[in-house]
C-alpha positions as CSV (number, residue, x, y, z in Angstrom):
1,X,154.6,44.7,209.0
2,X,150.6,44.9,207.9
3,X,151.7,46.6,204.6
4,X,152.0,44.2,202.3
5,X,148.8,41.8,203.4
6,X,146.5,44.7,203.2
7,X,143.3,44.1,200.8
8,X,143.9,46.5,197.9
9,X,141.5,46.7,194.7
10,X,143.6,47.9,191.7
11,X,142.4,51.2,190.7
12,X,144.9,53.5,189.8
13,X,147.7,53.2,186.7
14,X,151.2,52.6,188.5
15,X,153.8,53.4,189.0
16,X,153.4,57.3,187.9
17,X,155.9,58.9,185.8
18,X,159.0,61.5,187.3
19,X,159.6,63.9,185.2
20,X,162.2,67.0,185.3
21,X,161.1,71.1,184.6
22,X,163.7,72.0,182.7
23,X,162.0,75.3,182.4
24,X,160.9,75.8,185.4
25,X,164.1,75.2,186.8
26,X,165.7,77.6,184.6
27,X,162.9,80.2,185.4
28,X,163.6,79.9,189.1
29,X,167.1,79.8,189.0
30,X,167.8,77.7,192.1
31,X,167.1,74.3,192.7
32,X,166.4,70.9,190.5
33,X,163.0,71.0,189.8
34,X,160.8,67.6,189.3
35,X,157.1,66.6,189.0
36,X,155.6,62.6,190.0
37,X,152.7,63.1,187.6
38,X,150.0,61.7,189.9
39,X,147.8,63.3,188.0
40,X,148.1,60.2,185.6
41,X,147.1,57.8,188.2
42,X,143.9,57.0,185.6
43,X,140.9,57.1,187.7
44,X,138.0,59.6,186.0
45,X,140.7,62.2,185.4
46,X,143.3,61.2,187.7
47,X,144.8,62.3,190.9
48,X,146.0,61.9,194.5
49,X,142.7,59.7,195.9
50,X,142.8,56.9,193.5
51,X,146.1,55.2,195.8
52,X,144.1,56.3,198.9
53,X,140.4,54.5,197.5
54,X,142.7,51.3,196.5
55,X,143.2,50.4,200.2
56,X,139.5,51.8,201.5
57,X,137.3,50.4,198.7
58,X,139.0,47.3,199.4
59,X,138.3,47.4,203.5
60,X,134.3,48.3,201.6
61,X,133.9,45.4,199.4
62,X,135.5,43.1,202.2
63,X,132.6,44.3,204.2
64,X,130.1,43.9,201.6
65,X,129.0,47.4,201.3
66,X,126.6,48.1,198.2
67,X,126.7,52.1,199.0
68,X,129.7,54.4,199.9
69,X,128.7,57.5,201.9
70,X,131.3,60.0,201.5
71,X,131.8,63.9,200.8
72,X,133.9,67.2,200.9
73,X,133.6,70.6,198.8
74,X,131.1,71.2,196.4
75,X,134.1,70.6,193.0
76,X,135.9,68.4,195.5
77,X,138.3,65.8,193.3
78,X,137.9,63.6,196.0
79,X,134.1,63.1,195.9
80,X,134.9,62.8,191.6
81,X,137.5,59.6,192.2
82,X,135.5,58.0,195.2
83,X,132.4,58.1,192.9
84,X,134.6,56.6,189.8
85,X,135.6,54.1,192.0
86,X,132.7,52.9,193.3
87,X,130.9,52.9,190.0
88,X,133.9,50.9,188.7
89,X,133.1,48.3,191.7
90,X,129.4,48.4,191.2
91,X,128.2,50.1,194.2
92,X,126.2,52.7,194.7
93,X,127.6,56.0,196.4
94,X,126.1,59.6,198.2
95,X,128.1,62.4,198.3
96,X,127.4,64.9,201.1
97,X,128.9,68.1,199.7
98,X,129.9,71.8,201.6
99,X,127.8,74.6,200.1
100,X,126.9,78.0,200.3
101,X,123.7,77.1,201.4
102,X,121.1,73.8,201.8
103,X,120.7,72.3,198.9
104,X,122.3,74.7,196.6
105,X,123.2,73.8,193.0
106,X,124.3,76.7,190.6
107,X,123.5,78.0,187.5
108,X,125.9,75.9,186.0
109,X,126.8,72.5,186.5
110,X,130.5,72.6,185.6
111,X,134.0,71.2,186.9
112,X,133.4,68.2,189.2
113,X,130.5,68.8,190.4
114,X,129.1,67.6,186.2
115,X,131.2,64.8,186.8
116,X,129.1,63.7,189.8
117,X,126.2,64.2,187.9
118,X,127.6,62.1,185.2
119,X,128.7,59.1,187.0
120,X,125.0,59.1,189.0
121,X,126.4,60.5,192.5
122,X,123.5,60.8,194.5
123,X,124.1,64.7,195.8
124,X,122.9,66.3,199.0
125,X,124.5,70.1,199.9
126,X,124.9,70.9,203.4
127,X,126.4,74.0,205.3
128,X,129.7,72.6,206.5
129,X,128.1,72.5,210.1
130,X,125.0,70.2,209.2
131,X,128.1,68.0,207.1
132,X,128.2,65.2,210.0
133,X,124.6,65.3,211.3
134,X,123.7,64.8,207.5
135,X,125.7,62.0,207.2
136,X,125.0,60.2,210.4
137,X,121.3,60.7,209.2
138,X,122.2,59.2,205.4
139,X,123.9,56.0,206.9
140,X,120.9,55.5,209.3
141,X,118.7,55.9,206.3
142,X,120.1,53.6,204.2
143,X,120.8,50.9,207.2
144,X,117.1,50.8,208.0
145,X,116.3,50.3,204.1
146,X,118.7,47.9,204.2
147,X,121.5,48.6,202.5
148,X,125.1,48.4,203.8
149,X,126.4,51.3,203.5
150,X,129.9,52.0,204.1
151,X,131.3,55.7,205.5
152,X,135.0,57.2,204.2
153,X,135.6,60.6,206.2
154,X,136.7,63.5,203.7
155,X,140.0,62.7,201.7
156,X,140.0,58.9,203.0
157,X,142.3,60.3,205.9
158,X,142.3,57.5,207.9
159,X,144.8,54.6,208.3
160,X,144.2,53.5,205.5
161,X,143.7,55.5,203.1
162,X,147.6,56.7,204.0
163,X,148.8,53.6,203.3
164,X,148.0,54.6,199.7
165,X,150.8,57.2,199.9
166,X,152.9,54.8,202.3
167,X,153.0,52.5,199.0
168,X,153.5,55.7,197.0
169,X,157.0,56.4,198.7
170,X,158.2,52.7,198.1
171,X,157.3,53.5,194.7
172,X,159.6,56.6,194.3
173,X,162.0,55.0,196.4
174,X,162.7,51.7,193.5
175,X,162.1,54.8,191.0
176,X,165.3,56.7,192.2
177,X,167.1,54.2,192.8
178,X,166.7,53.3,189.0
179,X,167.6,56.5,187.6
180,X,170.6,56.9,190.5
181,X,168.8,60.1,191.6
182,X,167.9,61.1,195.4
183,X,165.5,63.9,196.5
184,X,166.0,66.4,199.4
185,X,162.4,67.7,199.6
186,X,158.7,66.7,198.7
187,X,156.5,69.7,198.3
188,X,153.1,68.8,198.0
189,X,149.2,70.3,199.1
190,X,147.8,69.2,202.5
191,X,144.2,68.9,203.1
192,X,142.3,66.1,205.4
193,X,146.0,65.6,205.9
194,X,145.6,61.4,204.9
195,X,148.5,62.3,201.9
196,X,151.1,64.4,204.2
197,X,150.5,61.4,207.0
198,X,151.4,58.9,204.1
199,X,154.5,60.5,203.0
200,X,156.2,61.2,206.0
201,X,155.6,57.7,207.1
202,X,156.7,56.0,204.1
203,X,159.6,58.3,204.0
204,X,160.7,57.3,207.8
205,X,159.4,53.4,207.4
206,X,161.5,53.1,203.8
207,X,164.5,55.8,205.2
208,X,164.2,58.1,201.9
209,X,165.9,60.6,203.7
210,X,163.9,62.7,201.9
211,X,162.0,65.7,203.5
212,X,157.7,66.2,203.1
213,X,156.7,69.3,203.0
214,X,152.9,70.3,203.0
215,X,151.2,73.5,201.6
216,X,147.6,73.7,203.3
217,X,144.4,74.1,201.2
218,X,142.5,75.3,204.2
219,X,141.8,77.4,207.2
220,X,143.4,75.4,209.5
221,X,146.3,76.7,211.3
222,X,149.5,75.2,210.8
223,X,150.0,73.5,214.2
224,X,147.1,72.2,213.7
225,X,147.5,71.1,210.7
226,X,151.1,69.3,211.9
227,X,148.5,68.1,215.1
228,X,146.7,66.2,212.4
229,X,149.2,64.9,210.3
230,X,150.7,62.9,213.8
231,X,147.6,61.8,215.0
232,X,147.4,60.0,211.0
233,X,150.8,58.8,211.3
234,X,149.8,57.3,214.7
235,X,146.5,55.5,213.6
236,X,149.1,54.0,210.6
237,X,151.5,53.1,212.6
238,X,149.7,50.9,214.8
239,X,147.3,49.6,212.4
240,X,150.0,48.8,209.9
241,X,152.2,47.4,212.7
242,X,155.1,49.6,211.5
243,X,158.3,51.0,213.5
244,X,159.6,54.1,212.9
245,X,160.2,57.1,215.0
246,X,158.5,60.8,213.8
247,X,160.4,64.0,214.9
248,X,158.7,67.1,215.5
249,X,161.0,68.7,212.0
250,X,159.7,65.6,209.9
251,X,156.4,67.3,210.3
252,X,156.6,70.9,208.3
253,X,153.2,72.8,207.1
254,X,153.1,76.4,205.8
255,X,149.7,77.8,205.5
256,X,150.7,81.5,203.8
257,X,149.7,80.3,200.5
258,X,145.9,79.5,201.0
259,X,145.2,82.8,199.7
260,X,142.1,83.6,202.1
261,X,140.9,80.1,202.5
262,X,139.7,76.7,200.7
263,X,138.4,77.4,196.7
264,X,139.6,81.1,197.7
265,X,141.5,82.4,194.0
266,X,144.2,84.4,194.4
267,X,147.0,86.4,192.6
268,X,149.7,84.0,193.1
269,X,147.8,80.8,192.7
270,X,146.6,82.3,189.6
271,X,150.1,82.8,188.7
272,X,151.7,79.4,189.7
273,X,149.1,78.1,187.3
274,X,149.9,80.2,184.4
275,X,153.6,79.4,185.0
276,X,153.2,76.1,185.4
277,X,151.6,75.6,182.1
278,X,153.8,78.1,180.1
279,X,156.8,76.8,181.0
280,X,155.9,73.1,180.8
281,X,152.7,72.6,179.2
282,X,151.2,70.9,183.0
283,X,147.6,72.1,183.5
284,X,147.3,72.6,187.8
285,X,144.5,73.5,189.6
286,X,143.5,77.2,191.5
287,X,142.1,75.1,194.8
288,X,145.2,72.1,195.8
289,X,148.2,71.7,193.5
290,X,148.1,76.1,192.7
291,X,148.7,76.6,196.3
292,X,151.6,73.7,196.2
293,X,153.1,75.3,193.5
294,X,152.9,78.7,194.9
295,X,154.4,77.4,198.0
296,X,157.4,76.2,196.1
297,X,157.7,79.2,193.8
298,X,158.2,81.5,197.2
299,X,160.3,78.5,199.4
300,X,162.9,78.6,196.2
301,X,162.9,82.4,195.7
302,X,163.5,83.0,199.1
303,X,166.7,80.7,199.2
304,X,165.5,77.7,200.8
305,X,166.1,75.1,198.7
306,X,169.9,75.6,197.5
307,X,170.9,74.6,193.7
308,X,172.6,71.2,194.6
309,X,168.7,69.9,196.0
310,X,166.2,68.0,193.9
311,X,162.6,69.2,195.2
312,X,160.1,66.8,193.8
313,X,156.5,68.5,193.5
314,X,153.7,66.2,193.5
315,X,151.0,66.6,191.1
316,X,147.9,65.4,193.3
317,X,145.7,66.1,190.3
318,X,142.2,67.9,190.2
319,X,143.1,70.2,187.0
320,X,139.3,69.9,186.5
321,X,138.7,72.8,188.4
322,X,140.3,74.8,186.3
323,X,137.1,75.4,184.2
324,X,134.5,76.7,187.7
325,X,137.8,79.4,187.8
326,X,137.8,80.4,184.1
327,X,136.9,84.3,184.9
328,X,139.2,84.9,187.5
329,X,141.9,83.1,185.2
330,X,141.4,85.1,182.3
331,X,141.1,88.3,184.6
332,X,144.9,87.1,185.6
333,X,146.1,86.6,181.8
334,X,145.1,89.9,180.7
335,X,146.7,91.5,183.8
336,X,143.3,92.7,185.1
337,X,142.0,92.3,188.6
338,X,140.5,89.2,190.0
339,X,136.6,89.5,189.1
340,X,136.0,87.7,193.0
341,X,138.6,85.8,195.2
342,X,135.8,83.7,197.0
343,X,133.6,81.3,195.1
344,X,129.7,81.5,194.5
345,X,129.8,77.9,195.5
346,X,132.2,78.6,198.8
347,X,130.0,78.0,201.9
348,X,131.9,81.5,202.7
349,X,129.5,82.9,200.1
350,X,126.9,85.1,201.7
C-alpha cells in the first residue's frame, strides 16, 4: 500500500473531536446521534478540504509550483481553505469562480468570497461554461510568464485529494476503538464527490463495517453522482495500490434534499440549521452540511435508522456561509416566507 509514503504537508489540527447530540437525539426520537467536528480541522475557519489540500499541496510543492490555479462557487469553502493553504505555503493562488455573470462581484463582499479578498486570492468570475476554457487560458498565461503553476479540479476530487478522507476513516476507526463504540452509518454532503470516494474506500480498505451515505449539494442526479464516486474510488485504488472490493450498496446518494439546486435556500435546510444550533449550539451551513443534516433529519423520521444504530454526521465545515444567507434565515425564524430560494450570486440568477 501507497498510503502511508504519500507526501503530505501538515495543515489541518488532528485528529477531530466525536461528539454525541444528546438533544438532537432526544428531539428525533430514533437513533444515536453523533457529530466528527471537522469543522475544527483549523485551516482559515475549518472544514472538510484542509485533509484533502494536505495530500495535493504536497504533490504542488514536490513539483515546485509557486501558483495554485483552482476554483468552484462564488462563497465556495473550498476556494477559502485552498487559498489559506497556499498562502500558509507561500505560493501564490487564482481562483476561477461560478457566477451569475462575467466578472460579477456584488454589492457586498461578504461570507467567503471577503475571505478571498483577504488572503489576496487573485479572482476571475466565469459562467460555469467558460469555467474550463478560463482555466486552461490562466495556466497557459502564467506558464508563458513563467511561473509554475499547479491545477487542483473543484473539491481536490482526485486521487489524492481522497486519500485525505481515506486517512480520515483510519482516524475514526483508532477513535472507536478507544471509546469501545462502532458506527452503523456516515451521513455526510457530497459534492465533486473526492469526500464520499474517501470514505467508502477507507471504510472497505480499514473494514469499518460502517455504511457512507452522501446527501448531494448539486444538480447532479444520483446515479450519476454514485457514477462519480466509483470512478474516484477507482483512480485511488490504483494510485494508492490498495485492495478492496466496492459493491454497488456501498455506494448510496440521495439527491431530494438539494432543495432546487447548489446555494439554492430552502425550507428544510433553513430548518436543519436552526435545529442544529438550538438543540446543540453547532452553527451549519444553508449550501453543504444544511442539506446533510436535512438528509438525516428525514432518513431517521422515516424509520431508517432504528434506535440500536449510531449514525455519525460529519461536519465538513463552511458555516461561513451563513452570513450571504442572513435574510432568508431570519425570514425562517420569524416563520415568514423565504425572501428568494436562489442566490443573486447563483450563476442560475438571471
Amino acid at each position: 500500500m501507497k498510503f502511508n509514503s504519500l507526501p503530505r504537508v501538515r495543515l489541518a489540527s488532528l485528529p477531530t473531536p466525536i461528539q454525541f447530540l444528546p438533544n438532537l437525539t432526544e428531539k428525533l426520537g430514533g437513533p444515536k446521534i453523533w457529530v466528527k467536528r471537522d469543522d475544527l480541522t483549523g485551516l482559515a475557519f475549518g472544514g472538510n478540504k484542509a485533509r484533502k489540500l494536505e495530500y495535493l499541496m504536497a504533490d504542488a510543492v514536490e513539483n515546485n509550483a509557486d501558483y495554485i490555479v483552482t476554483g468552484a462557487g462564488f462563497h465556495s469553502n473550498w476556494c477559502t481553505q485552498t487559498a489559506a493553504a497556499a498562502k500558509k505555503l507561500g505560493l501564490k493562488i487564482k481562483l476561477i469562480k461560478f457566477g451569475p455573470r462575467p466578472g460579477y462581484d456584488g454589492d457586498d463582499w461578504d461570507g467567503n468570497h471577503l475571505l478571498h479578498h483577504l488572503m489576496g486570492a487573485e479572482i476571475t468570475v466565469v459562467k460555469p461554461d467558460d469555467f474550463m476554457s478560463t482555466i486552461e487560458a490562466t495556466m497557459k498565461k502564467l506558464k508563458d510568464e513563467g511561473h509554475r503553476p499547479y491545477y487542483i479540479p473543484v473539491g481536490g476530487s482526485v486521487a489524492l485529494g481522497a486519500a485525505g478522507y481515506l486517512n480520515a476513516m483510519l482516524e475514526l476507526k483508532y477513535q472507536t476503538a478507544e471509546m469501545g463504540l462502532q458506527f452503523d452509518y456516515l451521513v455526510h454532503a457530497t459534492g465533486s464527490g473526492g469526500t464520499q470516494a474517501g470514505l467508502v474506500a477507507g471504510s472497505k480498505a480499514f473494514n469499518t463495517g460502517i455504511k457512507v451515505i452522501g446527501a448531494c449539494v448539486g444538480y447532479t442526479e444520483k446515479e450519476a453522482q454514485i457514477e462519480r464516486v466509483k470512478e474516484i474510488i477507482q483512480e485511488t485504488k490504483e494510485k494508492l495500490e490498495l485492495d478492496f472490493t466496492v459493491e454497488d450498496d456501498d455506494l448510496i446518494a440521495y439527491n431530494e434534499y438539494v432543495g432546487g439546486g447548489y446555494g439554492y435556500i430552502s425550507e428544510e435546510k433553513a430548518e436543519a440549521v436552526k435545529l442544529l444550533a438550538e438543540t446543540e449550539g453547532i452553527c451549519i451551513d444553508p449550501v453543504y452540511t444544511a442539506t446533510a443534516m436535512a438528509c438525516l433529519i428525514d432518513l431517521a423520521k422515516k424509520g431508517e435508522f432504528t434506535d440500536k444504530d449510531n449514525v455519525l454526521f460529519l461536519h465538513t465545515g463552511g458555516a461561513v456561509a451563513l452570513f450571504p444567507y442572513k435574510e432568508p434565515l431570519k425570514a425562517h425564524i420569524e416563520k415568514k416566507p423565504l425572501p428568494w430560494t436562489v442566490p443573486k450570486w447563483s450563476p442560475q440568477q438571471e
